[in-house]
PAFI-797618 format. One record per residue (C-alpha): residue number from 1; x, y negated, z negated. Coordinates in steps of 0.05 Angstrom, whole numbers, plus 5000, padded with zeros to 4 digits. Layout:
residues N
NUM;X;Y;Z
...
This chain:
residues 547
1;5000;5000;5000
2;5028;4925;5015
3;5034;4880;4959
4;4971;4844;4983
5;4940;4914;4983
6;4866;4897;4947
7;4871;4827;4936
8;4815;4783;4974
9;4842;4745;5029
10;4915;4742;5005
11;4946;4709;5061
12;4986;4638;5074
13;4928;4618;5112
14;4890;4555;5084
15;4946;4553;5027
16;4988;4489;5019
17;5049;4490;4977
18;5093;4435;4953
19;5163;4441;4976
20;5181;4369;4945
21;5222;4372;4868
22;5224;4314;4836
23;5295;4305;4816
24;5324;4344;4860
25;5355;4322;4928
26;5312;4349;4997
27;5371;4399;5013
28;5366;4427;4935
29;5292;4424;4925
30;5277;4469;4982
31;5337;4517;4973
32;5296;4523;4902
33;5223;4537;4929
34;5245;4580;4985
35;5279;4618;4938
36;5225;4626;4885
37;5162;4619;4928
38;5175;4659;4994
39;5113;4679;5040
40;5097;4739;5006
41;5090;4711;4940
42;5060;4660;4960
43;5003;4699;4990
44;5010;4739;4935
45;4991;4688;4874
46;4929;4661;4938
47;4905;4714;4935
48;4902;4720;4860
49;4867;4653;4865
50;4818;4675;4922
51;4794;4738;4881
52;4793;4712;4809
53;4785;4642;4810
54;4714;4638;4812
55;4709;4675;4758
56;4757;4631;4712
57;4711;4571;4737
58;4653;4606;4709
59;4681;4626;4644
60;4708;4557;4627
61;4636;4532;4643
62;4621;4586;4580
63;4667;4549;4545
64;4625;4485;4548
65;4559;4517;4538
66;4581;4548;4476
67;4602;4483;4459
68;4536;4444;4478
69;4498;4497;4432
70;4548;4486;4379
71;4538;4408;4381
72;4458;4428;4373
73;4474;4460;4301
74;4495;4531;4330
75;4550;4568;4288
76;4602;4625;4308
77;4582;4695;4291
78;4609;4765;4309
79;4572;4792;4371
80;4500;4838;4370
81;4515;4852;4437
82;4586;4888;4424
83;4572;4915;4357
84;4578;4991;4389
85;4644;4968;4408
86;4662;4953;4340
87;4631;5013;4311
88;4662;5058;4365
89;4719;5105;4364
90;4778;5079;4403
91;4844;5068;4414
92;4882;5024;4458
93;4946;5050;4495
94;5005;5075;4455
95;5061;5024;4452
96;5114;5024;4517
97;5173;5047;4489
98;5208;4969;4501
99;5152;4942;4455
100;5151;4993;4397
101;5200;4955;4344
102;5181;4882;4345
103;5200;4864;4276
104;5233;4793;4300
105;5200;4756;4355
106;5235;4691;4384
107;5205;4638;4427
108;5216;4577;4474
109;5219;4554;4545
110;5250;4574;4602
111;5311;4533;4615
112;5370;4575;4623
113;5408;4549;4556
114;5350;4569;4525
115;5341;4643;4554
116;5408;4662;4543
117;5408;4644;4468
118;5338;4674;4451
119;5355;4737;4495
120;5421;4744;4455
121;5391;4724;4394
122;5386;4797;4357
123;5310;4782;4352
124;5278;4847;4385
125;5234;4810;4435
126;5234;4734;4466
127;5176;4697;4489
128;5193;4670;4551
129;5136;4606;4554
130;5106;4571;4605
131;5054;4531;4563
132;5059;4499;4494
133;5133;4495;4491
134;5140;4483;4573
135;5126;4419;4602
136;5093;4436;4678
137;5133;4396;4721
138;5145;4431;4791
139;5221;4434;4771
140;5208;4469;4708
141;5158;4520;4732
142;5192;4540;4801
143;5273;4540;4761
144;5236;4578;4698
145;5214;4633;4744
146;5281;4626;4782
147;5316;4636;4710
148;5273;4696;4689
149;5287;4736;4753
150;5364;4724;4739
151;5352;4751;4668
152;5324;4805;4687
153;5388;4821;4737
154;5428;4809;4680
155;5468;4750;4722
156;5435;4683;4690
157;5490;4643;4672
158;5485;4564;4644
159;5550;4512;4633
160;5534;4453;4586
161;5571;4382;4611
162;5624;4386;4568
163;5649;4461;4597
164;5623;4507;4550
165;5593;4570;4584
166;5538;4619;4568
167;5512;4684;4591
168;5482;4741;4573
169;5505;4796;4524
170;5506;4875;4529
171;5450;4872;4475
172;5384;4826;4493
173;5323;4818;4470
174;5250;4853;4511
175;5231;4804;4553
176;5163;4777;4548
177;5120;4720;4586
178;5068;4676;4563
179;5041;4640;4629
180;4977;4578;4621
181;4921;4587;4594
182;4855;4592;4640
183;4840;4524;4640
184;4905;4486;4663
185;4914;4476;4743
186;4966;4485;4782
187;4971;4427;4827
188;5022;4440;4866
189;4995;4494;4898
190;4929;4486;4933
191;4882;4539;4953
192;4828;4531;5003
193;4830;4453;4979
194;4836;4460;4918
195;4892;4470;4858
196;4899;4543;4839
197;4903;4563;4763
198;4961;4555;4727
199;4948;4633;4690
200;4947;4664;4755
201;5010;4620;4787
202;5052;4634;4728
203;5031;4710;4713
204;5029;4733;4793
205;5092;4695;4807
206;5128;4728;4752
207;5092;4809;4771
208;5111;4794;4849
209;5189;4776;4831
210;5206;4819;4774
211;5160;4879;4760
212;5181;4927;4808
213;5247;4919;4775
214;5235;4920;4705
215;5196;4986;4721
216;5249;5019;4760
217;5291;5008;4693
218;5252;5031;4648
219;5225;4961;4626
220;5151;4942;4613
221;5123;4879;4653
222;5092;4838;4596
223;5061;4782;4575
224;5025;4746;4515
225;4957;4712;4538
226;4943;4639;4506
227;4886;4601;4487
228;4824;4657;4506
229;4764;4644;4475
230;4719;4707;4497
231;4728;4785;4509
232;4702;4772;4578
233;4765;4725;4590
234;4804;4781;4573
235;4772;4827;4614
236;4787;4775;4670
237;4863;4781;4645
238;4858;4857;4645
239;4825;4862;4725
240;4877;4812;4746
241;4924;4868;4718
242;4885;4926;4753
243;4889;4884;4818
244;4965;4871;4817
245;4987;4939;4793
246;4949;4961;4858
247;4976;4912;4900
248;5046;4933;4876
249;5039;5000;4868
250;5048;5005;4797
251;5021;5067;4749
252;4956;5038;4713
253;4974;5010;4647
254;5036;4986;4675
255;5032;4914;4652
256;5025;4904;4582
257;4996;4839;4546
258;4993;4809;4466
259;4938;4770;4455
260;4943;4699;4414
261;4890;4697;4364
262;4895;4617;4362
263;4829;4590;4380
264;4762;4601;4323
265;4719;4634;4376
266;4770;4686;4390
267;4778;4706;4314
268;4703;4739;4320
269;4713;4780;4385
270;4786;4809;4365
271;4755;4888;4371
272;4723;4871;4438
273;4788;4828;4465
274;4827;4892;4448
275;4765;4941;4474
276;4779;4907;4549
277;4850;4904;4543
278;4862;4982;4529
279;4904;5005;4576
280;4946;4942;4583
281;4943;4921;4513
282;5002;4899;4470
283;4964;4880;4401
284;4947;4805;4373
285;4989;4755;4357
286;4963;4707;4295
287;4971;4636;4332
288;4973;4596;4272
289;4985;4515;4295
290;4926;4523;4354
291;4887;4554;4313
292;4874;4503;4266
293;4865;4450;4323
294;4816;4498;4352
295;4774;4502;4290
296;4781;4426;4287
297;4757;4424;4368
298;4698;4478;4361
299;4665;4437;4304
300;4691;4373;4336
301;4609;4344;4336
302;4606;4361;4266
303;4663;4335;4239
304;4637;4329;4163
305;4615;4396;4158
306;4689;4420;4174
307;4731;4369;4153
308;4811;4381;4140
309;4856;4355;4096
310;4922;4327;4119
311;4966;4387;4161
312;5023;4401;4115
313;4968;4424;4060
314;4939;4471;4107
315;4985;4534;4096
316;4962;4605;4110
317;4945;4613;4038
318;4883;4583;4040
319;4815;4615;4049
320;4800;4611;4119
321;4866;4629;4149
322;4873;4690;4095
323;4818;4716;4123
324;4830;4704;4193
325;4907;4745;4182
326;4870;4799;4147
327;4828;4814;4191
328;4871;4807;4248
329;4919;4863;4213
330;4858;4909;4197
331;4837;4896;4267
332;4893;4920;4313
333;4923;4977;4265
334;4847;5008;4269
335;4853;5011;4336
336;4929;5028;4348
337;4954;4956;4363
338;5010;4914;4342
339;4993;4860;4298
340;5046;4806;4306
341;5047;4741;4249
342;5065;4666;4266
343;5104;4618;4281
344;5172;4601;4232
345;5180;4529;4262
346;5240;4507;4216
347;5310;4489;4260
348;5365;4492;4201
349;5406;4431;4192
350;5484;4431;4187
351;5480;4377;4147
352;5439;4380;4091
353;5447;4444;4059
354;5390;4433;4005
355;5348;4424;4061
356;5365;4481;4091
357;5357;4531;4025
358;5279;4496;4008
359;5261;4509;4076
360;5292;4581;4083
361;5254;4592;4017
362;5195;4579;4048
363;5208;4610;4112
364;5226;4672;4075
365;5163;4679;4029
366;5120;4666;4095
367;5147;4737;4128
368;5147;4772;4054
369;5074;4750;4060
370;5062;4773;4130
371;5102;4845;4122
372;5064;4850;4062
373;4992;4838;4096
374;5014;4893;4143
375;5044;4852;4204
376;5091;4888;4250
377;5130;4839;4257
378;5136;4752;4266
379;5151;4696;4305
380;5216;4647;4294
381;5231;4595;4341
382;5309;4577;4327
383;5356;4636;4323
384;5379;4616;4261
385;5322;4643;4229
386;5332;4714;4268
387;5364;4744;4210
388;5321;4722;4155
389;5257;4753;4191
390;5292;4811;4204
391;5313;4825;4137
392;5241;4820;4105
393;5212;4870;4157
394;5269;4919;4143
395;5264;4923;4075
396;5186;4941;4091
397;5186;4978;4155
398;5265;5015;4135
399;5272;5058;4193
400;5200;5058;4220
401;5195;5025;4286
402;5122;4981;4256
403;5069;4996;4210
404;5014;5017;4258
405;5006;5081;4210
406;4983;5031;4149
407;4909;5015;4154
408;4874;4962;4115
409;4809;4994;4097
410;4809;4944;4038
411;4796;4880;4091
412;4726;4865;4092
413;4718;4805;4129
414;4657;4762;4142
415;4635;4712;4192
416;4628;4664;4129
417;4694;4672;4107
418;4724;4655;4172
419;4685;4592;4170
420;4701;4571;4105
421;4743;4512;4126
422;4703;4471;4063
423;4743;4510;4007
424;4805;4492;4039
425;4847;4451;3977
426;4882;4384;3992
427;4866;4306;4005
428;4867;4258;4072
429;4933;4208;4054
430;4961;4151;4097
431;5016;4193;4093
432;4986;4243;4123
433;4951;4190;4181
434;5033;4166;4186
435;5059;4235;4198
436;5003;4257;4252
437;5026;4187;4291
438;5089;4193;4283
439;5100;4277;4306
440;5049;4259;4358
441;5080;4200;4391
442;5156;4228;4379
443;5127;4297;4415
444;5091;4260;4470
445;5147;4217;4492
446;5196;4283;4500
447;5144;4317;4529
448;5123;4267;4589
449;5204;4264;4604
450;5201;4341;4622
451;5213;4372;4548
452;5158;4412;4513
453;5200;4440;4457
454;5218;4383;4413
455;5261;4379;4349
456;5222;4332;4297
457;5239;4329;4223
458;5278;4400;4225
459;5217;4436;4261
460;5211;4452;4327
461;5147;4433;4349
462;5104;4449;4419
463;5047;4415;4451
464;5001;4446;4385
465;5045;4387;4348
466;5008;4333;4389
467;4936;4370;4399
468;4937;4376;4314
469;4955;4311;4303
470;4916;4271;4350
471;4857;4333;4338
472;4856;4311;4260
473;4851;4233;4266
474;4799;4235;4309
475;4756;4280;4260
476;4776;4239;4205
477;4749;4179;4239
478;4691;4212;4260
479;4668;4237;4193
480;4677;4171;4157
481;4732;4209;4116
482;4761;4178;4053
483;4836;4174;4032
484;4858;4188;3973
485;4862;4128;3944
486;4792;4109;3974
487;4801;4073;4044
488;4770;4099;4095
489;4789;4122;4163
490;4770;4087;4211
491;4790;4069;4282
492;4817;4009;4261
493;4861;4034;4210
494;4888;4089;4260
495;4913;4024;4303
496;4937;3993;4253
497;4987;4049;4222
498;5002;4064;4311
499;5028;3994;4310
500;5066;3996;4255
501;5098;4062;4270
502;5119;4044;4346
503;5160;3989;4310
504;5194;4030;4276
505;5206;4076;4324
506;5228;4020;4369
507;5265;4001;4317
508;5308;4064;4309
509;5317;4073;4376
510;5335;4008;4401
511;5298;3964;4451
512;5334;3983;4507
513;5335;4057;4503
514;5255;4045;4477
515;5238;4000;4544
516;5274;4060;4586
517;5239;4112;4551
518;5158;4144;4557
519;5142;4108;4499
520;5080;4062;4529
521;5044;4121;4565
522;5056;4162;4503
523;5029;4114;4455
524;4962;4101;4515
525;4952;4169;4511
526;4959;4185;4440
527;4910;4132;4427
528;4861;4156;4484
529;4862;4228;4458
530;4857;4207;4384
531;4809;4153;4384
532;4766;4161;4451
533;4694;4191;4456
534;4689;4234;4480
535;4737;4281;4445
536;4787;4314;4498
537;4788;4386;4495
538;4860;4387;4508
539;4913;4333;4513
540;4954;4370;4568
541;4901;4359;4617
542;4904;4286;4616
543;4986;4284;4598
544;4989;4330;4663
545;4967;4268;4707
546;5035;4230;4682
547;5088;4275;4699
């Protein structure tokens, strides 16, 4: 069969493709695209688009009806409709032998510095990532893609400026992608008229260079799904896996996906997300930082009734999030799947080593707590952190590859309990208002000059940073919320602390390198995302019209 083998109209015809890279000269830009986007995969990721995309339109139109019915008092519940899913007896596929151990997770974009470190981090698996911590720019996407491939060949290679070299070592870490979530475009690529989605770019581009390969070495094609809202947008994920093992002539249950728990919706279909991912399942990943702007975003017309206090007290102790990590574990060990924790964000500091040991404290009582729950394993996103992660999960998992075996018939979750954002302990500051402008501005202005994994206050933060902090002013406003010492939040108040903290980042910075930077569209659109009715569902989509 021919790699278009099954896939509707998968040909060049009515497909336009940018050949253009900004940045690059005419001679370099299209020595790039021909390289990564030849013919075939070109016609390859169209005809993706041809057979799927309608599809993706009409699930994102889901999307808003679920939140129209929301905004008319609705509430979240687990399904009627799939209850003899959850009641059934199932497993999903056994683990590929690549994805077995995954004790240490790391994660970042796809910039060749960054592959080579993460893949010779020691962590067991890296998260290659085209979305929260990668800023879509045609450059970025096409020399990612160009960078994985060259992984995979074992010949990626990266010299800084100042000489020093890196490439890869005899020992690297299972390679794993997460392309965009259903709702971004790819603009760059037009189908029929129209801008194909970013998922199915990323995810077919990737299968059509590099899984023949990784098969014929033993290696699993893989990828961790962002942002889905519904078991039927997995079962979209999982035919768009059907489809392209045919097309390739891959085994079924060749491809292999981990699911991010990270939006509120999500959290009550995790049996049926796993139920239509069988054969190509991976587990569930708890997506901490989006999933607290999602619960913010679902209840976004009711702000009152789910109001949050300011980010830093919102840890995974409190009641909504313990239940949500519970269940997740009880979830995917039922049913034979890895259940992966969250994010470590914390970049050590060689210069302040008290820093250092409060926040390795804290990073290290976050994995006891995960390991303890029943995780297989976490996420880190610096490779500093590699070996602290790895030594929690040994001392719990010893020789054992996970703890699939250990099931949690002591989790008893319920559809309250995941909603109980009320009981969650902590106040509304300025402080809190400060930090929320400043992370957000700091994380937009690296972001719309190309870099979506940012370094702020000794965390590394992704485009979650920005869609928090601009989520949680705007529901503070919204819900006439009080500070602490009284005051309330209101737009006005918002400006005034955004003024104040521009100066002083102007101030830090300089006026020069301040005037030269993407400080003014940063600040527009923080304010536009923040304070604007009505709320925008995601900042990217708007931030994607300035780069």
């Amino acid at each position: 069969m021919g790699v278009t083998g099954g896939l509707r109209g998968a040909t060049s015809d009515g497909v336009s493709v940018e050949r253009a890279v900004r940045g690059l000269a005419a001679d370099d830009a299209a020595e790039l695209a021909g390289e990564v986007l030849g013919d075939g995969a070109v016609a390859f990721v169209a005809g993706l688009q041809r057979t799927f995309g309608p599809r993706r339109r009409e699930l994102l139109h889901r999307r808003a009806q679920r939140r129209a019915l929301i905004a008319a008092g609705g509430t979240l519940d687990f399904l009627p409709e799939t209850a003899d899913v959850r009641a059934g007896d199932w497993r999903g596929a056994p683990p590929a032998p690549d994805l077995t151990d995954r004790r240490c997770e790391i994660t970042g974009p796809t910039d060749a510095k960054m592959v080579i470190n993460a893949l010779n981090s020691g962590a067991r698996l890296f998260m290659a990532d085209f979305e929260d911590a990668n800023v879509p720019t045609w450059f970025n996407l096409l020399d990612g893609q160009r960078n994985l491939t060259a992984a995979i060949a074992g010949t990626l290679t990266f010299t800084n400026p100042d000489g020093r070299s890196y490439r890869l070592g005899e020992q690297t870490a299972t390679l794993v992608v997460r392309p965009r979530g259903w709702h971004l475009p790819e603009r760059h690529v037009l189908v029929d008229g129209a801008p194909m989605s970013g998922s199915l770019f990323d995810a077919g581009l990737y299968l059509f260079r590099n899984a023949r390969t990784l098969v014929d070495a033993g290696r699993t094609p893989a990828f961790y799904l962002p942002k889905l809202e519904s078991h039927l947008e997995a079962r979209l994920w999982n035919d768009v896996f059907t489809a392209a093992e045919d097309a390739l002539d891959l085994p079924r249950g060749t491809i292999r996906a981990t699911v991010l728990i990270e939006t509120l919706p999500a959290a009550f279909e995790m049996e049926e997300i796993l139920y239509e991912l069988r054969e190509h399942s991976a587990g569930l990943n708890a997506g901490r930082w989006d999933y607290m702007f999602s619960t913010i975003k679902t209840f976004a017309s009711r702000p009152a009734e789910f109001l949050l206090p300011d980010r830093g007290s919102v840890t995974m102790t409190v009641p909504f999030l313990r239940a949500y990590t519970e269940l997740l574990v009880a979830t995917c060990h039922r049913r034979g799947a890895h259940a992966i924790g969250g994010m470590a964000a914390f970049i050590p500091s060689r210069r302040d080593p008290e820093v250092n040991a409060a926040a390795l404290a804290k990073v290290r009582a976050d994995k006891e707590r995960e390991s303890g729950d029943g995780f297989d394993g976490s996420w880190v996103a610096h490779p500093d952190l590699v070996p602290v992660c790895t030594e929690v999960f040994d001392g719990v998992l010893g020789d054992a590859p996970n703890q699939l075996a250990r099931q949690r018939d002591d989790v008893h979750v319920t559809a309250a309990q995941l909603l109980d954002i009320a009981a969650t302990p902590g106040e509304i500051t300025e402080a809190g208002v400060r930090i929320n402008i400043s992370v957000g501005l700091r994380y937009l202005e690296a972001w719309l000059r190309g870099t979506g994994a940012v370094g702020i206050d000794n965390l590394m933060e992704d485009a979650a940073t920005a869609e928090i902090s601009r989520s949680q002013l705007h529901q503070w406003v919204a819900a006439g919320a009080k500070l602490a010492d009284g005051r309330v939040v209101t737009a006005e108040l918002v400006r005034a602390v955004l003024a104040q903290e521009v100066e002083r980042l102007q101030a830090a910075g300089g006026a020069e390198a301040f005037a030269a930077g993407r400080w003014k569209d940063a600040v527009e659109l923080f304010e536009q995302t923040a304070l604007g009715e009505p709320y925008a569902e995601f900042l990217t989509l708007p931030a994607y019209d300035r780069i």
